[in-house]
GUNU-157760 format. One record per residue (C-alpha): x, y, z. Coordinates in pm, whole numbers, plus 32768, in hexadecimal, padded with zeros to 4 digits. Layout:
residues N
@east->X north->Y up->Z
...
//
This chain:
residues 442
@east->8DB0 north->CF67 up->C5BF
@east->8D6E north->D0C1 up->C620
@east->8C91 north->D1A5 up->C513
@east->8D3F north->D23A up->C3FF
@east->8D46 north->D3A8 up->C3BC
@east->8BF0 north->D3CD up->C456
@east->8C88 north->D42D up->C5A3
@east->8B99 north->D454 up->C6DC
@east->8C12 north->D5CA up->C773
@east->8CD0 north->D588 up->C8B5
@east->8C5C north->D4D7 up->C9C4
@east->8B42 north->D42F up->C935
@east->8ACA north->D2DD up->C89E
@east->8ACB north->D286 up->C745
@east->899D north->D281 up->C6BB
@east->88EB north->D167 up->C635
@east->88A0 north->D1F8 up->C4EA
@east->8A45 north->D256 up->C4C4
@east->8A7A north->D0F6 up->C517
@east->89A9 north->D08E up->C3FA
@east->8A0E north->D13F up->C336
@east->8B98 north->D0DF up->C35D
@east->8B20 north->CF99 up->C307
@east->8A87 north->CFEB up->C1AF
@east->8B9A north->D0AE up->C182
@east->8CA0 north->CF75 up->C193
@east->8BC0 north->CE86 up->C134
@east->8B9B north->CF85 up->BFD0
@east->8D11 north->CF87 up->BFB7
@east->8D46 north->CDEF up->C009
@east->8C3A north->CD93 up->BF12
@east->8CAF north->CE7B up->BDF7
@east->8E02 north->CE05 up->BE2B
@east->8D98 north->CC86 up->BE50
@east->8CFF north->CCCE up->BD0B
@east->8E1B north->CD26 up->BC37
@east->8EFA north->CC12 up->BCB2
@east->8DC2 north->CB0B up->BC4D
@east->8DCD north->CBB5 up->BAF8
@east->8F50 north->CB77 up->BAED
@east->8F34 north->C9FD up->BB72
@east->8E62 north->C95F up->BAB4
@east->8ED3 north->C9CD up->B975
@east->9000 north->C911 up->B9F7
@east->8F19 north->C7DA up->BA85
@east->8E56 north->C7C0 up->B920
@east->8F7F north->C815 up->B848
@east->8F4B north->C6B0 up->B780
@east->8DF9 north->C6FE up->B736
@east->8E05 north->C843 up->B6C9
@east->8F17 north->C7F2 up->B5CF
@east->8E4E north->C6E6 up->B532
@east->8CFD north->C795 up->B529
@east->8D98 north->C902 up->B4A5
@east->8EBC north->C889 up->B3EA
@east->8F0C north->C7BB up->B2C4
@east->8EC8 north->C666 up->B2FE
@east->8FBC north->C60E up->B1FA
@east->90E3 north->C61C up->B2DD
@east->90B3 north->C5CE up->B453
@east->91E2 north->C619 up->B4E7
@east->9220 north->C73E up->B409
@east->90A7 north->C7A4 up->B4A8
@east->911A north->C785 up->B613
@east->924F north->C85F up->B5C7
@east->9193 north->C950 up->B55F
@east->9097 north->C94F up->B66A
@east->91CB north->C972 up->B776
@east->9242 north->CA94 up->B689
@east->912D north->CB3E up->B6AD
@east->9128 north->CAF8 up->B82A
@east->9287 north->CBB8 up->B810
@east->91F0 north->CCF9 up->B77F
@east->911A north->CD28 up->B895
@east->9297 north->CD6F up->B97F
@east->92F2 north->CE47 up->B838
@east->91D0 north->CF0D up->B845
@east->91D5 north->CF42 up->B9DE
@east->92E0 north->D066 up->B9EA
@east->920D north->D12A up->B901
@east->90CD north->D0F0 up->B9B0
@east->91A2 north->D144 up->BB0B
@east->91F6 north->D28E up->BA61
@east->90BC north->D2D2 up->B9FD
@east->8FE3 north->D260 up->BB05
@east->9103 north->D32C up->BBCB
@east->90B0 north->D442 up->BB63
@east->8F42 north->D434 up->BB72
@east->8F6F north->D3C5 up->BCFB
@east->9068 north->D502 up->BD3E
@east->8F8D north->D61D up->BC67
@east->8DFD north->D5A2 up->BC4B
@east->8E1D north->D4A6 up->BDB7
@east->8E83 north->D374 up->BE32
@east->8D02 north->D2E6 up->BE31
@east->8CED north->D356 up->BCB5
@east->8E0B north->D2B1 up->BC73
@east->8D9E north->D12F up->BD1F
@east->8C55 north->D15B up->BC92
@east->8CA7 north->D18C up->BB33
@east->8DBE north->D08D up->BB56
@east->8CD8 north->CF78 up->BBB9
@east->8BEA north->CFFC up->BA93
@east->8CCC north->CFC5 up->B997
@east->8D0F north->CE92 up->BA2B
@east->8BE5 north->CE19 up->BA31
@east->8BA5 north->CE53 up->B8B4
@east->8CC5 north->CD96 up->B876
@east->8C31 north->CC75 up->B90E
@east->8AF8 north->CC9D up->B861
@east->8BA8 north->CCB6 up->B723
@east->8C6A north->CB72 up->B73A
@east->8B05 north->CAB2 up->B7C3
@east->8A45 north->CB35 up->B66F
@east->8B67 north->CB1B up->B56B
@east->8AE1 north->CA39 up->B458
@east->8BA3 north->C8E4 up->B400
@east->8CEC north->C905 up->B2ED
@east->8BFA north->C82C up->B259
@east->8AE7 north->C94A up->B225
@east->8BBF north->CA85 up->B1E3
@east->8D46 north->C9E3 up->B195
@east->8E55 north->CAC8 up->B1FF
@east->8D84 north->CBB9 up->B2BA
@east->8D2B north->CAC5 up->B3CD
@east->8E9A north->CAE4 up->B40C
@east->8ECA north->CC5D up->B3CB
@east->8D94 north->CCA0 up->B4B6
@east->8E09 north->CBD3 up->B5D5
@east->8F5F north->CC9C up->B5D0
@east->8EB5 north->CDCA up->B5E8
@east->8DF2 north->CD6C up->B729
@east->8F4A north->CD1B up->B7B9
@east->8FB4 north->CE60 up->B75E
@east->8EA2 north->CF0C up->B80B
@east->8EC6 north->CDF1 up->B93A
@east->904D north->CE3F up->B93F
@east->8FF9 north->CFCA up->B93F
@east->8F00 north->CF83 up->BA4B
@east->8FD7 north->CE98 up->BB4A
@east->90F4 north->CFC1 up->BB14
@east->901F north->D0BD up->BB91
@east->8F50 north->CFF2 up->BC86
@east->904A north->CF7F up->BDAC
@east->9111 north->D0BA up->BDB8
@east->8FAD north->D18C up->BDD1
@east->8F21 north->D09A up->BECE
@east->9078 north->D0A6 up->BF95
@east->9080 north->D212 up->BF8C
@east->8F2A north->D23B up->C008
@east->8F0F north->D14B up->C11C
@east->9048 north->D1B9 up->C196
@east->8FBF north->D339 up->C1BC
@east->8E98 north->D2E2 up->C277
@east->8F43 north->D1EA up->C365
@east->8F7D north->D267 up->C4B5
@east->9114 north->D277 up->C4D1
@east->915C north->D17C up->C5D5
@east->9098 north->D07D up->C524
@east->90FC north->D0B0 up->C3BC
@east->91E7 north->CF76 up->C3C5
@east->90AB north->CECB up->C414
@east->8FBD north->CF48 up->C310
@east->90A1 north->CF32 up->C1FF
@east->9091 north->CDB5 up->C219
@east->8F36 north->CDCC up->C16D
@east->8FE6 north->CE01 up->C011
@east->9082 north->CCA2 up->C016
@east->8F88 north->CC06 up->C104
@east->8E73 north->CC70 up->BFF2
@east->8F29 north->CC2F up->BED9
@east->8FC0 north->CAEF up->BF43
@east->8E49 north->CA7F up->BFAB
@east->8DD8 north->CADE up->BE18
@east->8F1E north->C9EC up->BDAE
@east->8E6F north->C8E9 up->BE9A
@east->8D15 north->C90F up->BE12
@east->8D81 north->C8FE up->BC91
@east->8E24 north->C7FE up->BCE1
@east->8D44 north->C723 up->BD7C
@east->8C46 north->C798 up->BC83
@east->8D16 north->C6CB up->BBAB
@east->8D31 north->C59F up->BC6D
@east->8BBE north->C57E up->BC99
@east->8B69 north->C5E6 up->BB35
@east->8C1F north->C4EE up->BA9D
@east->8BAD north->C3E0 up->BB6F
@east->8A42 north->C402 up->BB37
@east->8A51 north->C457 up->B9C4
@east->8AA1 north->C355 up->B8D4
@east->8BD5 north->C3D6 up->B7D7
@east->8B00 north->C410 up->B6AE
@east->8A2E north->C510 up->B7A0
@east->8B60 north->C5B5 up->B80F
@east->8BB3 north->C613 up->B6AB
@east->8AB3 north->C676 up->B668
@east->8A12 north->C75E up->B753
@east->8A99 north->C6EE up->B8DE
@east->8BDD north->C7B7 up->B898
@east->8B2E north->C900 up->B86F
@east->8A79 north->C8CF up->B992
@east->8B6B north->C981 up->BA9B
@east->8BAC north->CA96 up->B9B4
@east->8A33 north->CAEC up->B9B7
@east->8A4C north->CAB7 up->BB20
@east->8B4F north->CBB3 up->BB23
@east->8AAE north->CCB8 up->BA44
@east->8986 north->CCAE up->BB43
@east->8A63 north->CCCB up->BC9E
@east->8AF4 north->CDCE up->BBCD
@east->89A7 north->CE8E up->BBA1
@east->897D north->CE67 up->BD16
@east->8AAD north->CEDA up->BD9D
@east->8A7A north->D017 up->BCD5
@east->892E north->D064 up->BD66
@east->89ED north->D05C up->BEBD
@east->8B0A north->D116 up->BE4D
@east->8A41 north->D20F up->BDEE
@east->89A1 north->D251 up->BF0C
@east->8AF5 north->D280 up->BFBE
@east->8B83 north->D3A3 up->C065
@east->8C86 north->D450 up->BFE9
@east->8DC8 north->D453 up->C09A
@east->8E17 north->D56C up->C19F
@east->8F4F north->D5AC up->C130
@east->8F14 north->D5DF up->BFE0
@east->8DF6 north->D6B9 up->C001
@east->8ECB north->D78B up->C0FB
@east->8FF2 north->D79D up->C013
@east->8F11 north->D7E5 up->BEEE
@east->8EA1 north->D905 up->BFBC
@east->8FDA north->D99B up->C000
@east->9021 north->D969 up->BE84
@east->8F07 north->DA59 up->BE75
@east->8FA2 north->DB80 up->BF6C
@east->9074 north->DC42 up->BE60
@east->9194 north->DB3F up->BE49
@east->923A north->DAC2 up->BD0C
@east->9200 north->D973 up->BCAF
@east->9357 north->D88C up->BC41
@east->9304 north->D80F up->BAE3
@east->9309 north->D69B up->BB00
@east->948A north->D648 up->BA9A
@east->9526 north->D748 up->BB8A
@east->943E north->D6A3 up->BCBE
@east->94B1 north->D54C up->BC43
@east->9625 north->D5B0 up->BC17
@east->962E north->D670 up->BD82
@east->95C4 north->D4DC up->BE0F
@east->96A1 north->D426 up->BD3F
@east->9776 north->D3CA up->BE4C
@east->9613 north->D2E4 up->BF02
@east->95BB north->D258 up->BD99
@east->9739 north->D1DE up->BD8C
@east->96E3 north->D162 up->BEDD
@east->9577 north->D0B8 up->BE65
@east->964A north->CFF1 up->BD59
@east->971E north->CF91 up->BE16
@east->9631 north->CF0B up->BF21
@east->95AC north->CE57 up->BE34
@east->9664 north->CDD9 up->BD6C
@east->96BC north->CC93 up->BE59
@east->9540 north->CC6D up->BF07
@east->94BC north->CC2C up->BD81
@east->9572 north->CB33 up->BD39
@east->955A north->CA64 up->BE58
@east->9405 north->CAC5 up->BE82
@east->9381 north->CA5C up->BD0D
@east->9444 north->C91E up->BD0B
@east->93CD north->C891 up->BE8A
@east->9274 north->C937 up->BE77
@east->91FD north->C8CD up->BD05
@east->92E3 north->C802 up->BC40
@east->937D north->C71E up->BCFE
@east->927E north->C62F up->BD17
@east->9268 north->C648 up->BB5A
@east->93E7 north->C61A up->BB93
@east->93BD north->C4CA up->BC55
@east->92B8 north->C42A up->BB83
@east->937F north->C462 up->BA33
@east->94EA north->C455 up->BAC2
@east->94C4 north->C337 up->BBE8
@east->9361 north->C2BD up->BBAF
@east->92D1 north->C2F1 up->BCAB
@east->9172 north->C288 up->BC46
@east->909D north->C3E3 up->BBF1
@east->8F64 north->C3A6 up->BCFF
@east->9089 north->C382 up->BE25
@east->9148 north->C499 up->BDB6
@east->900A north->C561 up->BD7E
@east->8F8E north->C54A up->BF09
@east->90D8 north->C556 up->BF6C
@east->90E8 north->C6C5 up->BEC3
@east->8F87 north->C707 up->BF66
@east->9004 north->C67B up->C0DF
@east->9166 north->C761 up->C0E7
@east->90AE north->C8A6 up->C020
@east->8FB2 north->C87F up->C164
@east->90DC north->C868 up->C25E
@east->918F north->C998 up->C187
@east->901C north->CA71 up->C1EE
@east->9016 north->CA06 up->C35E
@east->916F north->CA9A up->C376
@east->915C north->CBEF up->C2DF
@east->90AA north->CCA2 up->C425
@east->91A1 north->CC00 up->C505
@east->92E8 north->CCA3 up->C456
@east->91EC north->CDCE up->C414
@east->91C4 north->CDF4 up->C586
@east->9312 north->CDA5 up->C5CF
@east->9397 north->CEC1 up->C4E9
@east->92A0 north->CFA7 up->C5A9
@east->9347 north->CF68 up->C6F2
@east->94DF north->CF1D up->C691
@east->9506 north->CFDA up->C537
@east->94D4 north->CF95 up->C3EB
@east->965F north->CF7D up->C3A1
@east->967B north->CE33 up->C477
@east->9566 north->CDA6 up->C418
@east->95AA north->CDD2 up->C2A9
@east->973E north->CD59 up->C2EF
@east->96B9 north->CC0B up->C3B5
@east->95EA north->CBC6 up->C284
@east->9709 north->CC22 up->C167
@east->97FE north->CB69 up->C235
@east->974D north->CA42 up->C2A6
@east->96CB north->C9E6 up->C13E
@east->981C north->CA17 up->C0C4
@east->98AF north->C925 up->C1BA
@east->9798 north->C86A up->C15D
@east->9786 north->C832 up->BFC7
@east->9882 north->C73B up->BF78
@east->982F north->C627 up->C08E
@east->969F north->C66F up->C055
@east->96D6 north->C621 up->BECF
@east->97A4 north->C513 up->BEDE
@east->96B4 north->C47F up->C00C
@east->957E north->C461 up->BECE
@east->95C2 north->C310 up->BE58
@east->94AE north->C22C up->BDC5
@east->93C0 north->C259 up->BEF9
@east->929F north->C32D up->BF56
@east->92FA north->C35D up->C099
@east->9437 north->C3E6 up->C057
@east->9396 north->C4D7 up->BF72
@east->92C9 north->C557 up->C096
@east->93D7 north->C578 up->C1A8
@east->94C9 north->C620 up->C0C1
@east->9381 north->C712 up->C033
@east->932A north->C75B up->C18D
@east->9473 north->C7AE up->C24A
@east->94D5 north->C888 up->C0E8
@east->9396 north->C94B up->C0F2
@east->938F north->C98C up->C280
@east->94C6 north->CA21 up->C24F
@east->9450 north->CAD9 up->C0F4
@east->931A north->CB5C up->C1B0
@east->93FD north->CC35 up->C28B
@east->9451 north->CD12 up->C161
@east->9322 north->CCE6 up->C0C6
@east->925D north->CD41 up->C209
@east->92BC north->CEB1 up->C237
@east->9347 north->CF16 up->C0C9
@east->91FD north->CFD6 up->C083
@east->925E north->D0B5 up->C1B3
@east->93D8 north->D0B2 up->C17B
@east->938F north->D140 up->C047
@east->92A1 north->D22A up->C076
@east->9360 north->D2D2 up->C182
@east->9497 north->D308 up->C0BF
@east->93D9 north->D3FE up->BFD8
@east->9311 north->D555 up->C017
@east->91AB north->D57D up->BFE8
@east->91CE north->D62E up->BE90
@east->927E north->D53E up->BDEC
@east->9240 north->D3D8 up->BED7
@east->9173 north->D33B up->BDB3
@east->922E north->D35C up->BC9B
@east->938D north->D34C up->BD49
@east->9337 north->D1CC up->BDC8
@east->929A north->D188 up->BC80
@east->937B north->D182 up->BB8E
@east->94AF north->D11D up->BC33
@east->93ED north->D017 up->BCBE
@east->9346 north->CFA7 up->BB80
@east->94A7 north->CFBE up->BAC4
@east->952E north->CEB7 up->BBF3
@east->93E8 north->CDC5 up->BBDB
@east->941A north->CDC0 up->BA3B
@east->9577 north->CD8B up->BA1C
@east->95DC north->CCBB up->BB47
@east->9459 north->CC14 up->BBBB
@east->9412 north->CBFB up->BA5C
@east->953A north->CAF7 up->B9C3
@east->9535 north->CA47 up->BB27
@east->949C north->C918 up->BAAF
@east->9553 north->C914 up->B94B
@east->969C north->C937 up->B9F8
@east->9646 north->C843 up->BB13
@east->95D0 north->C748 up->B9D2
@east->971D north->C7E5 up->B8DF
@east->97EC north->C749 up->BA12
@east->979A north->C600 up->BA22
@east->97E4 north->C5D2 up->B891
@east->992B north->C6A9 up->B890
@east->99A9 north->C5EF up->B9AC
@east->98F8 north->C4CF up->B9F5
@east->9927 north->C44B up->BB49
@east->999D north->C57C up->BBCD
@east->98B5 north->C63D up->BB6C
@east->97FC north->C68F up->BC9E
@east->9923 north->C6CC up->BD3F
@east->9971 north->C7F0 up->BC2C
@east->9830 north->C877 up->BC4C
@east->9835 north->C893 up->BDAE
@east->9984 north->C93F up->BD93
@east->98EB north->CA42 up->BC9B
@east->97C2 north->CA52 up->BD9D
@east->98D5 north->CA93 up->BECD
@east->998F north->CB9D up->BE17
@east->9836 north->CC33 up->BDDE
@east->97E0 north->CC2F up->BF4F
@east->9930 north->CCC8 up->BFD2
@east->991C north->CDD3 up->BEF5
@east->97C1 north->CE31 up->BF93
@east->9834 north->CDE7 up->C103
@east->9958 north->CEC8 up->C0AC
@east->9839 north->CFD7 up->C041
@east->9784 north->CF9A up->C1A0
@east->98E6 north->D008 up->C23D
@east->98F0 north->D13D up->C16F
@east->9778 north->D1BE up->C1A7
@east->96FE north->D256 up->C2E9
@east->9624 north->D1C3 up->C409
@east->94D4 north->D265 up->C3A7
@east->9404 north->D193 up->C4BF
@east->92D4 north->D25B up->C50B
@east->9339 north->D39D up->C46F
@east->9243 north->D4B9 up->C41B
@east->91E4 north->D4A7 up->C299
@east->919E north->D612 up->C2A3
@east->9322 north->D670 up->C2C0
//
């Protein structure tokens, strides 16, 4: 990769100090962003424990519910934080914006890893663990559209396909982490131990990454086309309140919803709950479905610089209409393939997700070049945020909802529901333009 917005002048080498410093710079926004998808994993991978250890033990399924409840207000809470965090990113800066994102994470984590037992403090355990996933849910909302936003400004245009594959690449790698993390954790602590202390473990581990990451952030630049826009805010000019910039891009956050409303879907349901899905549904036993998650996640992050690149050189509409199509074409015969075998599991998760990581690849740059610089943040956000909630968010209810409304069928029903989804997002990719290398500034 060539150096970010630390261009050499014309004619000369990049420096070696530029060079390093493009790397802190990505390696600031991977971590951050690896951090926030660790924090949403593994409340997901220790969802049993913390229902039992900050819940009435009284009734253990009515626990778990809960716990998964909670798990939901996290997607509630994301538009808000998208609109907030939006705004912060478009009027204070983008680098503001990520660092107080992962902040707020962070505390979140460190919240959950401290919160007394529901046998020390009753009904606050419970109220105090819904407020972290509040402030988590705020924090995720703000986090990827900020991180898009800003790694998208200081890419060089004919390679932002390619850098915007760090958002997934990163977070997908903080999926894999929390996931092994859970894996490994409960094989070398005995039950008792996990209940007691082993679950709170990755959430400290979070908190801490979390303190990290914000040291680096902070140390970040701040984006060149924000401080140039902010200083042609400053010549004289009137600035739009926030509602008339919003309502003069309308048109691209219609477009970001319905981008996304197909790629969530498919993506939450191959990339996270699938495997949960085979285990309960076809049992599968959990440790094969568990590495089998791990192996096609790892194949899923291999892929993302090859359709980044390949969006650099043919377009991002046919790269993003290959993926939309393909996957469509796809569903039905990939969920009927899972049976009662791993190895079905892992072709049908692999050949889904190579397909998925077209989209996924280049939709931090797809979006980020549908909106101006005064209003790129918060125009992604919360169209984006509304998309992930609604549609990303009941995935793996309406994936589970299937398979008891209409038993056998089921998957096929789903996968209909996930089809429909798609089309109406490759229908999207036929309406928007070709933006392949264009020049944020304009």
């Amino acid at each position: 990769m060539t150096t970010l917005k630390h261009r050499p002048a014309p004619g000369t080498a990049a420096p070696a100090a530029a060079q390093r410093t493009t790397a802190k710079t990505l390696f600031g926004i991977g971590t951050g962003n690896a951090v926030e998808w660790f924090d949403w994993a593994i409340y997901a991978t220790f969802a049993s424990y913390i229902a039992q250890a900050l819940f009435s033990k009284e009734n253990p399924s009515s626990a778990f519910l809960a716990t998964l409840g909670i798990f939901a207000v996290g997607f509630i809470a994301r538009p808000i934080g998208g609109l907030l965090f939006g705004i912060i990113g478009d009027r204070i800066g983008r680098k503001t914006a990520m660092t107080a994102a992962v902040a707020l994470a962070a505390f979140g984590s460190l919240l959950i890893a401290i919160t007394p037992s529901y046998a020390s403090i009753g009904i606050w355990a419970s109220v105090i663990l819904l407020v972290a996933r509040l402030l988590q849910g705020l924090a995720h909302g703000g986090e990827m559209p900020s991180a898009q936003t800003y790694l998208a400004e200081i890419a060089p245009a004919k390679q932002r396909g390619l850098y915007s594959t760090l958002i997934y690449a990163s977070g997908n790698g903080g999926i894999v982490v929390g996931t092994l993390l859970g894996a490994i954790f409960t094989m070398v602590l005995s039950p008792e131990q996990m209940h007691s202390f082993g679950w709170r473990i990755p959430f400290l581990i979070g908190a801490l990454l979390g303190l990290y990451t914000l040291i680096m952030r902070a140390r970040l630049q701040e984006s060149e086309h924000f401080t140039q826009n902010k200083a042609s805010d400053g010549k004289g000019a009137a600035k739009p309140s926030l509602y008339r910039d919003f309502m003069a891009n309308r048109i691209p956050a219609l477009q970001v919803i319905g981008l996304t409303v197909g790629i969530t879907v498919v993506y939450y349901i191959w990339s996270v709950s699938t495997p949960a899905h085979a285990i309960s549904t076809l049992h599968i036993p959990a440790s094969q479905a568990l590495w089998v998650g791990v192996a096609a996640n790892l194949v899923f992050i291999a892929s993302l610089p090859l359709w980044g690149k390949l969006s650099d050189r043919i377009g991002r509409r046919p790269v993003m209409a290959i993926s939309l199509i393909g996957a469509s074409a796809l569903q039905i015969p990939a969920s009927l393939f899972v049976r009662d075998a791993w190895w079905q599991l892992l072709v049908s998760m692999i050949v889904m997700l190579v397909f998925i990581a077209g989209f996924a690849a280049i939709a931090p740059a797809v979006y980020a070049e549908l909106f101006p610089t005064s209003v790129r943040t918060v125009g992604m956000a919360v169209p984006y945020a509304f998309s992930v909630a609604l549609f990303g968010g009941t995935a793996a209810y309406l994936q589970a909802a299937c398979d008891v409304w209409f038993g056998s069928n089921g998957a096929l029903m789903f996968s209909i529901y996930a089809i429909i989804l798609m089309l109406i997002s490759a229908f999207t990719v036929y309406r928007i333009k070709e933006s392949k290398g264009i020049d944020l500034h304009d």
